[in-house]
mmCIF file of the N, C-alpha and C atoms, coordinates in Angstrom:
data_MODEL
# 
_entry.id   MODEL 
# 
loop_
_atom_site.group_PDB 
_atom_site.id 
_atom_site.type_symbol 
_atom_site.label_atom_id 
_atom_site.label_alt_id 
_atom_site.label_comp_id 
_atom_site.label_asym_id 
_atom_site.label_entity_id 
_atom_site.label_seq_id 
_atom_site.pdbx_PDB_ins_code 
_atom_site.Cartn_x 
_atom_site.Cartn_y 
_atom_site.Cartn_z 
_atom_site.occupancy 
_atom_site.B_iso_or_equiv 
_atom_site.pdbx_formal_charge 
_atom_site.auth_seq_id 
_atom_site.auth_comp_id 
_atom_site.auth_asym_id 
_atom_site.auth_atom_id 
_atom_site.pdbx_PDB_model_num 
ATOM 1   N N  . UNK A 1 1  ? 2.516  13.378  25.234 1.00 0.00 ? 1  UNK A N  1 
ATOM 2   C CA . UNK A 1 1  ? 1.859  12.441  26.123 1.00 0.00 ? 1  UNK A CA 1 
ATOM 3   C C  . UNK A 1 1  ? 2.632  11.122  26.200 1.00 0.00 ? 1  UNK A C  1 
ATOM 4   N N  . UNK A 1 2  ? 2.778  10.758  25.457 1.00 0.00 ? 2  UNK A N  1 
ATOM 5   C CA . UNK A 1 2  ? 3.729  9.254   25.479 1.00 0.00 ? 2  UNK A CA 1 
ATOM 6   C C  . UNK A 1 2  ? 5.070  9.541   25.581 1.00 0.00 ? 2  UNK A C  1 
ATOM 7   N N  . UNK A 1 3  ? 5.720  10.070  25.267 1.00 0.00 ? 3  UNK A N  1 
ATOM 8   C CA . UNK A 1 3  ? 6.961  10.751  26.545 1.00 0.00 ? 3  UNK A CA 1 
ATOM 9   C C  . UNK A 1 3  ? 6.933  11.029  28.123 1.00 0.00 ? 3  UNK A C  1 
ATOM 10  N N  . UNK A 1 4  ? 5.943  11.291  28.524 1.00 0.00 ? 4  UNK A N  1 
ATOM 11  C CA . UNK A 1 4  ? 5.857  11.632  29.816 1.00 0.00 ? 4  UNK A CA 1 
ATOM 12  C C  . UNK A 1 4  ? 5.250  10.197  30.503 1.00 0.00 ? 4  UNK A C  1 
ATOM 13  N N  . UNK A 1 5  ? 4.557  9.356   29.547 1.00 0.00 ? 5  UNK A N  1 
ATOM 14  C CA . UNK A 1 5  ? 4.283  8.185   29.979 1.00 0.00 ? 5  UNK A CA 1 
ATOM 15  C C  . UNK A 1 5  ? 5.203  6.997   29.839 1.00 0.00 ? 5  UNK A C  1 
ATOM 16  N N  . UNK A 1 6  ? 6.546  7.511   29.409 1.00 0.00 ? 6  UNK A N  1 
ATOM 17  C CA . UNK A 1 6  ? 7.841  6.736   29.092 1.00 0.00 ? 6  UNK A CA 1 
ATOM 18  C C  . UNK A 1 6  ? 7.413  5.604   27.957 1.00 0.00 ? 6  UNK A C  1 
ATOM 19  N N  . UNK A 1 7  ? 6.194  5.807   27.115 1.00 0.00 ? 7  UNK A N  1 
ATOM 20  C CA . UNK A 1 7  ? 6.026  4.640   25.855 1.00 0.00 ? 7  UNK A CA 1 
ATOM 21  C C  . UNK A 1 7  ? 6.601  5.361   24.846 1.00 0.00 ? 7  UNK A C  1 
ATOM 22  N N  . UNK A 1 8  ? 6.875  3.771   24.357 1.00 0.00 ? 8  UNK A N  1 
ATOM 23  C CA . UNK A 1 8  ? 7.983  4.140   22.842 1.00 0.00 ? 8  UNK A CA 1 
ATOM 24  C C  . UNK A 1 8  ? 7.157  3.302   21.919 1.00 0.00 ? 8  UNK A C  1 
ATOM 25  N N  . UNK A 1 9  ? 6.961  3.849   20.572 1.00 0.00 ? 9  UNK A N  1 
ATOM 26  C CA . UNK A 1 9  ? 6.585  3.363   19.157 1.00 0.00 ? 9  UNK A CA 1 
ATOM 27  C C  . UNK A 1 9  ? 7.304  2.990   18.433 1.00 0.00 ? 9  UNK A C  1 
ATOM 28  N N  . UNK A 1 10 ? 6.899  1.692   18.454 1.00 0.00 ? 10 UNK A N  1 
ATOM 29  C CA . UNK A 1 10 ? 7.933  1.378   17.269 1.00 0.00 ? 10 UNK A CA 1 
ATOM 30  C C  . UNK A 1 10 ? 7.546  1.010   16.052 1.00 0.00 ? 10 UNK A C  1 
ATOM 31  N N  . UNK A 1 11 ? 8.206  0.981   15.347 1.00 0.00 ? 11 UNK A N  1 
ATOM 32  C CA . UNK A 1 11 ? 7.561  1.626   13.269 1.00 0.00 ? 11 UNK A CA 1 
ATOM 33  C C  . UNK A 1 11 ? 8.687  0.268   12.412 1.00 0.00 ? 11 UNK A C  1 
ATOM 34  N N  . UNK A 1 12 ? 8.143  -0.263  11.452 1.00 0.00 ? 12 UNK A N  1 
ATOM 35  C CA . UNK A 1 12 ? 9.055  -0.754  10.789 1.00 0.00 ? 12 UNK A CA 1 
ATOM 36  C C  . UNK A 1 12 ? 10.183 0.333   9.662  1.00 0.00 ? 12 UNK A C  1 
ATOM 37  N N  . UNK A 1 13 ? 10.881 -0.147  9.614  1.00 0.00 ? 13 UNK A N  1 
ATOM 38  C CA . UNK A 1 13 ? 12.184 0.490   8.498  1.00 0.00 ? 13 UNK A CA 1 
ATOM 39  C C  . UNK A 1 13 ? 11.963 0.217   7.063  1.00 0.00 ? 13 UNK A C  1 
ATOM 40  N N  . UNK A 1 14 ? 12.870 0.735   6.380  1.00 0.00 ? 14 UNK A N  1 
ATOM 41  C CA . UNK A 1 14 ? 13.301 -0.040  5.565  1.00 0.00 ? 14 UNK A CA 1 
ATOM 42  C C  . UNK A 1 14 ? 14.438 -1.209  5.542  1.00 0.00 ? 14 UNK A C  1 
ATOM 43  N N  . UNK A 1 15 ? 14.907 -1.210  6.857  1.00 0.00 ? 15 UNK A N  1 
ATOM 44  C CA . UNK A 1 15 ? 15.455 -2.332  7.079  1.00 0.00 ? 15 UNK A CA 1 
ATOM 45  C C  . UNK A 1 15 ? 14.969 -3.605  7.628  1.00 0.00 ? 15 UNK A C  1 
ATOM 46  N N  . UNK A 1 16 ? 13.643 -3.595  7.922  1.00 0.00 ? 16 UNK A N  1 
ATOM 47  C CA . UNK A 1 16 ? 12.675 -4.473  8.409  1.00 0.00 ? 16 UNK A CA 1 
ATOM 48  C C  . UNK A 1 16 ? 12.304 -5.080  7.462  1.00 0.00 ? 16 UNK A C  1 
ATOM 49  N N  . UNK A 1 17 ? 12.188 -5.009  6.188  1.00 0.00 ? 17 UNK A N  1 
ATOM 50  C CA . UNK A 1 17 ? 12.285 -6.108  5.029  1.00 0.00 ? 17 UNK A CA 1 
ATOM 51  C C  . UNK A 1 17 ? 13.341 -7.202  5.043  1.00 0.00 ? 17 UNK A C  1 
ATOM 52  N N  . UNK A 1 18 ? 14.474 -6.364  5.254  1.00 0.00 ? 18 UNK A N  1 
ATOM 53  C CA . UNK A 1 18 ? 15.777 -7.432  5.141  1.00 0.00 ? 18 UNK A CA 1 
ATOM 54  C C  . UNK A 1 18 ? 15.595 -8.752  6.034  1.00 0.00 ? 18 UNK A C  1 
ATOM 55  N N  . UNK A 1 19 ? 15.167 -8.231  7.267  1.00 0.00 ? 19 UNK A N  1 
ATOM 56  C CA . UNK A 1 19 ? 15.147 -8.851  8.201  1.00 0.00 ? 19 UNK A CA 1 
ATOM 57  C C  . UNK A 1 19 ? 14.249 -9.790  8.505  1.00 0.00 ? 19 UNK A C  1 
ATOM 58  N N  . UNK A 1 20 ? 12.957 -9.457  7.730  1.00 0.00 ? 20 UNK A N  1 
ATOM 59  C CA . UNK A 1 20 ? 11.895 -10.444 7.917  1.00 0.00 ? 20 UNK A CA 1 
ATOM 60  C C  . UNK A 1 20 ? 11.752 -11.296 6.393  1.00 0.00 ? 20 UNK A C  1 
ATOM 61  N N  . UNK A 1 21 ? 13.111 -10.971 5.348  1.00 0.00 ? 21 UNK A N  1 
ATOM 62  C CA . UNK A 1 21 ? 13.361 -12.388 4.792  1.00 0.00 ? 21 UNK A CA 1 
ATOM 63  C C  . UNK A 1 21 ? 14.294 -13.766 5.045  1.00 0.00 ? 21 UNK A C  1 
ATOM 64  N N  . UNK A 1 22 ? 15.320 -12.910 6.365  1.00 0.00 ? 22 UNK A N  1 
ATOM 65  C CA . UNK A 1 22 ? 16.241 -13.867 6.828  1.00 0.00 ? 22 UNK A CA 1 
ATOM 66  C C  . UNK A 1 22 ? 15.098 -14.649 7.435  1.00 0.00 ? 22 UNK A C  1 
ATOM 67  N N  . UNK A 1 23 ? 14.479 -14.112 8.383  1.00 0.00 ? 23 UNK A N  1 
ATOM 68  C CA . UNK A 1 23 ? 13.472 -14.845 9.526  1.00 0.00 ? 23 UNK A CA 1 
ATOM 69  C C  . UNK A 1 23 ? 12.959 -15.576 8.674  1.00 0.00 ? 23 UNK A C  1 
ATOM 70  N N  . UNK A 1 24 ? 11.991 -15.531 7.213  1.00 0.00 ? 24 UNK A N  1 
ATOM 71  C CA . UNK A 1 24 ? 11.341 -16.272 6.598  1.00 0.00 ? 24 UNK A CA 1 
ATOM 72  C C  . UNK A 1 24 ? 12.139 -17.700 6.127  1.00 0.00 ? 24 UNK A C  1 
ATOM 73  N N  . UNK A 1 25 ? 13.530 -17.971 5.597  1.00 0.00 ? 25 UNK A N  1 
ATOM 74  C CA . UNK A 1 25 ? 14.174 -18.509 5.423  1.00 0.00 ? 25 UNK A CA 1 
ATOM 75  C C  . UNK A 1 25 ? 14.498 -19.674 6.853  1.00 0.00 ? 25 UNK A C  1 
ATOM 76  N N  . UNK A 1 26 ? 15.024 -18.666 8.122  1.00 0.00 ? 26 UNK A N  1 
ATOM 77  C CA . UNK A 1 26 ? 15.495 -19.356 9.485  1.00 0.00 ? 26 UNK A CA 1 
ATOM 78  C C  . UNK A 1 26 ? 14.140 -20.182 10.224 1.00 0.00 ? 26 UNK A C  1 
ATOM 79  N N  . UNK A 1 27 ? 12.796 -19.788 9.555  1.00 0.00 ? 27 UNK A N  1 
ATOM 80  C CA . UNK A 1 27 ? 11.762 -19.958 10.569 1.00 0.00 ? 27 UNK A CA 1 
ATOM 81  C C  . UNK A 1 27 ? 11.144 -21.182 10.374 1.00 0.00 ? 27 UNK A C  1 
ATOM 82  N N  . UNK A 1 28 ? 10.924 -22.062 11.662 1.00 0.00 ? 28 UNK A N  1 
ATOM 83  C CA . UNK A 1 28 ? 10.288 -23.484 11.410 1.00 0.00 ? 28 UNK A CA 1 
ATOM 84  C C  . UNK A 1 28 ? 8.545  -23.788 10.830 1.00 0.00 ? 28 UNK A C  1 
ATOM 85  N N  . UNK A 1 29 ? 8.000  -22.482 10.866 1.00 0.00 ? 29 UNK A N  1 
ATOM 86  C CA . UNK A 1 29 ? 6.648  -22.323 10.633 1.00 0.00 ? 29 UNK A CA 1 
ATOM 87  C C  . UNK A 1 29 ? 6.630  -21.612 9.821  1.00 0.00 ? 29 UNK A C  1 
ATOM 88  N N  . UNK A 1 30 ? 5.223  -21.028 9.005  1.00 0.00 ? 30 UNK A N  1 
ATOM 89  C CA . UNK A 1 30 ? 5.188  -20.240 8.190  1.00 0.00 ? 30 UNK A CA 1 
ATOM 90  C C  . UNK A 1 30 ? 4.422  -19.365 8.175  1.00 0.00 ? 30 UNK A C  1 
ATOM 91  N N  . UNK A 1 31 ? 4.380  -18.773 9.437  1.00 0.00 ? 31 UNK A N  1 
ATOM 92  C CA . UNK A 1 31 ? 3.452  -17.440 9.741  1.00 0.00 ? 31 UNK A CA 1 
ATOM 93  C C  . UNK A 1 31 ? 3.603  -16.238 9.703  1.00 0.00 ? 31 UNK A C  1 
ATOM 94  N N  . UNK A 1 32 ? 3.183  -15.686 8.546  1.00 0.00 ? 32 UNK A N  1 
ATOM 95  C CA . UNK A 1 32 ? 3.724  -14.195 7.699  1.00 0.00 ? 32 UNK A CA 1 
ATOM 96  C C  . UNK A 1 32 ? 3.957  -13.171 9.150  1.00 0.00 ? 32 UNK A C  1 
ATOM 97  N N  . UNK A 1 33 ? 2.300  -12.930 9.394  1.00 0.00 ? 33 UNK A N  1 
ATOM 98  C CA . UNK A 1 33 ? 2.622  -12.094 10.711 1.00 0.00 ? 33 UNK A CA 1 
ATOM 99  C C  . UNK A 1 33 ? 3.430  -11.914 11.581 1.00 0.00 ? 33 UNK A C  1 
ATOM 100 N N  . UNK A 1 34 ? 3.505  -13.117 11.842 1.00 0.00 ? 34 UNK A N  1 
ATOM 101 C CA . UNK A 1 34 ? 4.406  -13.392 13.621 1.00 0.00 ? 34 UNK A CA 1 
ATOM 102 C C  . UNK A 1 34 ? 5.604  -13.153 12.972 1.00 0.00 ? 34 UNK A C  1 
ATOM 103 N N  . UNK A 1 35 ? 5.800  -13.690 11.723 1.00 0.00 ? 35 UNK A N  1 
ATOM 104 C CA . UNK A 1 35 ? 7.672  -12.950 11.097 1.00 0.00 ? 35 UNK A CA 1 
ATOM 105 C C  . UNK A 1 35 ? 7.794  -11.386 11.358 1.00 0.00 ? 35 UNK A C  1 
ATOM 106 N N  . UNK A 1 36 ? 6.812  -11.192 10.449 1.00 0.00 ? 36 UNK A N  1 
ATOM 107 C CA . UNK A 1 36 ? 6.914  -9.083  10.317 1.00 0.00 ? 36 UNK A CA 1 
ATOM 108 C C  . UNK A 1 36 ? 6.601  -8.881  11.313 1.00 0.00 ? 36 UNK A C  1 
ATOM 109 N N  . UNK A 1 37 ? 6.252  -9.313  12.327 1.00 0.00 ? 37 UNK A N  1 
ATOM 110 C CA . UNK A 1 37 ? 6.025  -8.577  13.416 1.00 0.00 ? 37 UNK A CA 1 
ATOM 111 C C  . UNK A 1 37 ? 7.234  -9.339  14.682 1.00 0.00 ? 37 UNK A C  1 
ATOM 112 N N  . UNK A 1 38 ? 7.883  -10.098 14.619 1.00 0.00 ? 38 UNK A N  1 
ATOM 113 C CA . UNK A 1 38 ? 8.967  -10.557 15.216 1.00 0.00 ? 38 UNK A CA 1 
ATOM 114 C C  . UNK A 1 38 ? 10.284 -9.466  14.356 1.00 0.00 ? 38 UNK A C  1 
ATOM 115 N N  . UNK A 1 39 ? 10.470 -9.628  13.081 1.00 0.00 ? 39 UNK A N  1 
ATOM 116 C CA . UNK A 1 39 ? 11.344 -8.300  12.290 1.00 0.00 ? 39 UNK A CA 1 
ATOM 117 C C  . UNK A 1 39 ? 11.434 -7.285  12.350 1.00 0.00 ? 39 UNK A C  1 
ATOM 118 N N  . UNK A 1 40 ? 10.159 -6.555  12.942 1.00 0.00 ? 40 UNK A N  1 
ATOM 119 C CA . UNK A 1 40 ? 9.871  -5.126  13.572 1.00 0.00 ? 40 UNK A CA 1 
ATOM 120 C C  . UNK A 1 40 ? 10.711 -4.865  15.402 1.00 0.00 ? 40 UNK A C  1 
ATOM 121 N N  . UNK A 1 41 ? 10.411 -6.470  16.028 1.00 0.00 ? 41 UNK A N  1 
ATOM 122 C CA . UNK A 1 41 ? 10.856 -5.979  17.091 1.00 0.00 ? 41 UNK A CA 1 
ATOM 123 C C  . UNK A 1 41 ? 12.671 -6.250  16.934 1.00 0.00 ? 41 UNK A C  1 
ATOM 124 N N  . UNK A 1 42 ? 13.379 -6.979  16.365 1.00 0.00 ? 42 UNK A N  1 
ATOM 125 C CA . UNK A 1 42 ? 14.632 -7.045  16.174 1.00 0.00 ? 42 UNK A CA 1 
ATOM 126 C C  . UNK A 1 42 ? 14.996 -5.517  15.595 1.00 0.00 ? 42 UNK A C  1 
ATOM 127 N N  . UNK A 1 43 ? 14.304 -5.501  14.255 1.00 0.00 ? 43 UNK A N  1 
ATOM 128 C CA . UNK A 1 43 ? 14.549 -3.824  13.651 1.00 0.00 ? 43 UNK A CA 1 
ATOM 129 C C  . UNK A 1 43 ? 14.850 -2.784  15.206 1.00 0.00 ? 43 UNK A C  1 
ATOM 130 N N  . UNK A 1 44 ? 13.988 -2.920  15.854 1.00 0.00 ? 44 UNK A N  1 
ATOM 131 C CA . UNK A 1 44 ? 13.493 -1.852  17.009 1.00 0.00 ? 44 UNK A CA 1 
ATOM 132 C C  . UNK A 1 44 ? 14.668 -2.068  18.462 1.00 0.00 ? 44 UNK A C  1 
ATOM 133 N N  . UNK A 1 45 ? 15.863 -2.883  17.868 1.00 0.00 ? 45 UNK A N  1 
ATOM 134 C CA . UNK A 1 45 ? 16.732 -3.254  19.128 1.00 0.00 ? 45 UNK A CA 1 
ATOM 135 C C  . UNK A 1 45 ? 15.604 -3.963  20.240 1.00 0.00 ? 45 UNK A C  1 
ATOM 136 N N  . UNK A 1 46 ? 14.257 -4.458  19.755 1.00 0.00 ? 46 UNK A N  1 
ATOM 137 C CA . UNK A 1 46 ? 14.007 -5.348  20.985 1.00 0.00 ? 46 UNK A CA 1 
ATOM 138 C C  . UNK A 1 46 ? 14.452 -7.179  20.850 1.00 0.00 ? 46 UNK A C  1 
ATOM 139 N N  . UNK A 1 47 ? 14.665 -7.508  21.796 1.00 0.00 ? 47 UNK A N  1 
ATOM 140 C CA . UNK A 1 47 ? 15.000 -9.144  21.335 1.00 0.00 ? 47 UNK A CA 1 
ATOM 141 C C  . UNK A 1 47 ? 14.415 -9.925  22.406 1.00 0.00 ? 47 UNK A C  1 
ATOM 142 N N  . UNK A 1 48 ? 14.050 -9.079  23.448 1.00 0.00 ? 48 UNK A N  1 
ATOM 143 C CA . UNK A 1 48 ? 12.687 -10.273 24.045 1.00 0.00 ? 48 UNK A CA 1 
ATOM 144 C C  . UNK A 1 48 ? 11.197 -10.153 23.816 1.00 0.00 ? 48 UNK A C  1 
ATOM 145 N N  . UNK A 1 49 ? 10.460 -11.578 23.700 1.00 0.00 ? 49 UNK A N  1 
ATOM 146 C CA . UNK A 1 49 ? 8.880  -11.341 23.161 1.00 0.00 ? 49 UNK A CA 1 
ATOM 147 C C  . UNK A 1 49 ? 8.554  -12.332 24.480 1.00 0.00 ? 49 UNK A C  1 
ATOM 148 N N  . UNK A 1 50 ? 7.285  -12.175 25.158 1.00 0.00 ? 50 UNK A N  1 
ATOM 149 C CA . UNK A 1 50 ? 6.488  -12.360 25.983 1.00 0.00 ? 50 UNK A CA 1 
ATOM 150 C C  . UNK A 1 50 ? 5.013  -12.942 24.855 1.00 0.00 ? 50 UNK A C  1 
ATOM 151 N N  . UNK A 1 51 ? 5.035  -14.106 25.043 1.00 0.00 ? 51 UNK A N  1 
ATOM 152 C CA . UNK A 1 51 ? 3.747  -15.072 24.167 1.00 0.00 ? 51 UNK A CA 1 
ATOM 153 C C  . UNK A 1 51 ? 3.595  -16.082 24.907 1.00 0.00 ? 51 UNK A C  1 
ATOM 154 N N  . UNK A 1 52 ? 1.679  -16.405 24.544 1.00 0.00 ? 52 UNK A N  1 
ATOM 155 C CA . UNK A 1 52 ? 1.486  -17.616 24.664 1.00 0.00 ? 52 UNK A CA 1 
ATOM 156 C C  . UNK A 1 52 ? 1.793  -18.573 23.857 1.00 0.00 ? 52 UNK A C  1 
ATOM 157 N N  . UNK A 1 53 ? 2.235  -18.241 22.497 1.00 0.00 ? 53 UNK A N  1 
ATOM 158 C CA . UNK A 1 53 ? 2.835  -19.191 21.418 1.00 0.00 ? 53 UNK A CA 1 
ATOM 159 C C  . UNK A 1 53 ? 4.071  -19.079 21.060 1.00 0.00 ? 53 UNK A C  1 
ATOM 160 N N  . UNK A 1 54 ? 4.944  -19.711 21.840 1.00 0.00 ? 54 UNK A N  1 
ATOM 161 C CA . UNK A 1 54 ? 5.846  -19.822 21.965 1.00 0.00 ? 54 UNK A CA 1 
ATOM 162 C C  . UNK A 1 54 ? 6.685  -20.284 20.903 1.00 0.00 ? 54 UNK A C  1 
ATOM 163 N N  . UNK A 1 55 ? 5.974  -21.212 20.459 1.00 0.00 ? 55 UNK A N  1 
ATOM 164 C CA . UNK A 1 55 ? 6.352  -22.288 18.881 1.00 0.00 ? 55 UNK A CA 1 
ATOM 165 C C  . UNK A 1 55 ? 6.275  -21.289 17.718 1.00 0.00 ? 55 UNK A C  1 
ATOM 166 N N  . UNK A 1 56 ? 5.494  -20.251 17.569 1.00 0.00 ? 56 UNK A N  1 
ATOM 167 C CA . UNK A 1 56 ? 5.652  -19.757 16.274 1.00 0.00 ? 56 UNK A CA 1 
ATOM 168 C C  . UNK A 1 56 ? 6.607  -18.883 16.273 1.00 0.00 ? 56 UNK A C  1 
ATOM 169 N N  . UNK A 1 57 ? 7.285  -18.794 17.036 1.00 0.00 ? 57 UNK A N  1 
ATOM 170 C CA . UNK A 1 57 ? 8.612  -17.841 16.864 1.00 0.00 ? 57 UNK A CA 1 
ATOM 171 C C  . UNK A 1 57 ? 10.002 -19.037 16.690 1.00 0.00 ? 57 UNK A C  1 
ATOM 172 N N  . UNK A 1 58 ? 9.551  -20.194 16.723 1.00 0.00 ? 58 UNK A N  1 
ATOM 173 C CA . UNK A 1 58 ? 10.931 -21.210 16.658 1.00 0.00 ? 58 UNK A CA 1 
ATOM 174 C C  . UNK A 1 58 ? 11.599 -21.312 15.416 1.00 0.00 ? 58 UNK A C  1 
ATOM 175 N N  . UNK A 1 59 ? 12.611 -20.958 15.571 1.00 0.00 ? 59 UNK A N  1 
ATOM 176 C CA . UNK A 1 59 ? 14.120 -21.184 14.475 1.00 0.00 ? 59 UNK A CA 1 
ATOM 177 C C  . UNK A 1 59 ? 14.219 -19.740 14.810 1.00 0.00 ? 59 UNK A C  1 
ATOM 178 N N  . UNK A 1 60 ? 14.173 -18.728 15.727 1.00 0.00 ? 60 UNK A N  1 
ATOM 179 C CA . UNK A 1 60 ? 14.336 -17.612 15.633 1.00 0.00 ? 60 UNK A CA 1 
ATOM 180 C C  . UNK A 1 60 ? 15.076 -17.135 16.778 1.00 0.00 ? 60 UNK A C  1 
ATOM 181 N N  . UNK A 1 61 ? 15.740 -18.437 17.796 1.00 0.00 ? 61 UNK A N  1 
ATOM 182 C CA . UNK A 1 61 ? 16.012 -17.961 18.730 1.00 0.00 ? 61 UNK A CA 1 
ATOM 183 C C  . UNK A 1 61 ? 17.778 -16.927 19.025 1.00 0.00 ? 61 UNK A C  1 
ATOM 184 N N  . UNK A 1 62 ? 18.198 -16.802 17.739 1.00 0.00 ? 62 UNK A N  1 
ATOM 185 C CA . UNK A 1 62 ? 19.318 -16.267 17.691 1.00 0.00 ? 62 UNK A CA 1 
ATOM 186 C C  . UNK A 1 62 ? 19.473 -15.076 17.587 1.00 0.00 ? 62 UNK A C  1 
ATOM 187 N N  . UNK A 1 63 ? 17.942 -14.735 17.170 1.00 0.00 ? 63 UNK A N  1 
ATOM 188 C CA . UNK A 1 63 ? 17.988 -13.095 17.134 1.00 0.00 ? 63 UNK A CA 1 
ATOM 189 C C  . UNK A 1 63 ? 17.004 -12.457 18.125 1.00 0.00 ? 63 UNK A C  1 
ATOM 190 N N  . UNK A 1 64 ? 16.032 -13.563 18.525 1.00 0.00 ? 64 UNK A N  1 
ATOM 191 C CA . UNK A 1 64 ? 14.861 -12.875 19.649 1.00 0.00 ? 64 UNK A CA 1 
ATOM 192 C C  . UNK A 1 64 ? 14.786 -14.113 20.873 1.00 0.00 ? 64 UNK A C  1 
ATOM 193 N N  . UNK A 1 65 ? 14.396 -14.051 21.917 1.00 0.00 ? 65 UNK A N  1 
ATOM 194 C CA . UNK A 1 65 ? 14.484 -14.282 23.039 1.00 0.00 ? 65 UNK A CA 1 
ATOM 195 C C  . UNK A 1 65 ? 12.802 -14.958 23.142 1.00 0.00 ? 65 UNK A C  1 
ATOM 196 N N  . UNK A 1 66 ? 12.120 -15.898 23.120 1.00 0.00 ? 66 UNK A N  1 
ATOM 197 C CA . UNK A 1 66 ? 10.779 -15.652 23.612 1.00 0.00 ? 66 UNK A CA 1 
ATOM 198 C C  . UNK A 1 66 ? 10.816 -16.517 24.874 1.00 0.00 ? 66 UNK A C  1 
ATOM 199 N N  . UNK A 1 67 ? 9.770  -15.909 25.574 1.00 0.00 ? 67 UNK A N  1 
ATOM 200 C CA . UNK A 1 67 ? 9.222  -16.489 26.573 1.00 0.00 ? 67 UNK A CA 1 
ATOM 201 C C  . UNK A 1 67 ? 7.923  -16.925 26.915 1.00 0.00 ? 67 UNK A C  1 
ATOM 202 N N  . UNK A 1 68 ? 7.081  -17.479 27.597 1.00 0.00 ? 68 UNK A N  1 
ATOM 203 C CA . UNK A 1 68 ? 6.101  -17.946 28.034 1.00 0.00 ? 68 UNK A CA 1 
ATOM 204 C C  . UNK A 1 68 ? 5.418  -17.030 29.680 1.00 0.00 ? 68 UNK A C  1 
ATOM 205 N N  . UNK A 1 69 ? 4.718  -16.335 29.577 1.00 0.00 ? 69 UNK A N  1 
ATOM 206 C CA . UNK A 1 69 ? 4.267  -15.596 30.964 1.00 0.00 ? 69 UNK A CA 1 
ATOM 207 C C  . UNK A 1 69 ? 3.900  -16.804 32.341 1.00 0.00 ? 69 UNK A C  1 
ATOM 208 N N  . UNK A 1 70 ? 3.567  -18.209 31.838 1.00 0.00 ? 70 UNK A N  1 
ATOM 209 C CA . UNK A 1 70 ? 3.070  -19.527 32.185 1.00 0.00 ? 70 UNK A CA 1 
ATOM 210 C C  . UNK A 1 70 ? 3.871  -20.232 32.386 1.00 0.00 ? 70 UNK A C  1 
# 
């Protein structure tokens, strides 16, 4: 079903640790979530995010892309 509906899942790694301690280190805020879940989409080759909070992804713009829909 989600093949034919062209959606893709994406899962953290074991390389999604690595990644969401650089972010913890690079990141101007300190919001566990929005890291592991910003580390999941880098892990996942994605690097653009679509948010209304734009700010909690800041110091991160070298590896993800965010934007504002507004």
């Amino acid at each position: 079903l989600l093949y034919s509906l062209n959606i893709h899942l994406i899962t953290p790694s074991s390389r999604t640790l690595n990644i969401y301690s650089e972010f913890c280190q690079m990141s101007q805020k300190n919001d566990l979530f929005d890291l592991y879940f910003a580390s999941i989409l880098v892990d996942n080759n994605i690097h653009n995010l679509f948010t209304n909070n734009t700010k909690d992804f800041a110091g991160l713009e070298k590896h993800l892309t965010v934007h504002s829909p507004f």
